[in-house]
Residue, then its C-alpha position, 0 to 999 in steps of 0.5 A: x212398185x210393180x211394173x206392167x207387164x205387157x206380152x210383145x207379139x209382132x202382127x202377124x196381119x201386118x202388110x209389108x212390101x220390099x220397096x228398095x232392095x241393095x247391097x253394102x259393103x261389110x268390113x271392106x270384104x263382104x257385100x250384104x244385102x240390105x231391104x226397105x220393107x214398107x209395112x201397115x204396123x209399128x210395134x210399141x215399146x210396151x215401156x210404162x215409162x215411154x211416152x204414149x206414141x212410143x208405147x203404144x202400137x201403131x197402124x200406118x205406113x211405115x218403113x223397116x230396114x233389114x240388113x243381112x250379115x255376112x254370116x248364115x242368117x239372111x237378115x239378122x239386124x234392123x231398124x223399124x218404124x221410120x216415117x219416110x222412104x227418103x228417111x230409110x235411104x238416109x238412114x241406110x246410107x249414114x251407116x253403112x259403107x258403099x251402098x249399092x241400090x237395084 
């Protein structure tokens, strides 16, 4: 059986804003930078397989985090698509040691 094949772009017409910013402990060592981002634009999976809501793009509010490594890119993991700002924080704050918010 063949599967769909579906080109995943990020929306460049996507709205985002630095809406909490802080740093974390890294390893014991290096404090990084962590961002919340709100932005307008969840990008879908594109999996066939996938439940709809999951599959699809969505329009709405939405909170992204970006974390920084203690190498030379500026941001070079995250998370994206939470529901809350408090569920940004809460995520943040269960993964990372020492969170320092501005």
């Amino acid at each position: 059986m063949s599967r769909p094949v579906r080109t995943c772009l990020m929306n460049s017409q996507a709205k985002e804003e630095v809406v909490k910013r802080g740093t974390f402990l890294y390893g014991g060592t290096w404090r990084c930078a962590v961002e919340i981002v709100q932005t307008d634009f969840r990008p879908g999976s594109g999996d066939y397989e996938d439940p709809a809501e999951i599959r699809e793009d969505a329009h709405g509010v939405f909170f992204d985090i970006r974390y920084a490594s203690a190498g030379p890119r500026p941001f070079s993991s995250g998370v994206i698509g939470l529901e809350s700002l408090p569920a940004a924080v809460a995520q943040v704050e269960s993964v990372v040691a020492d969170v320092q918010w501005e």
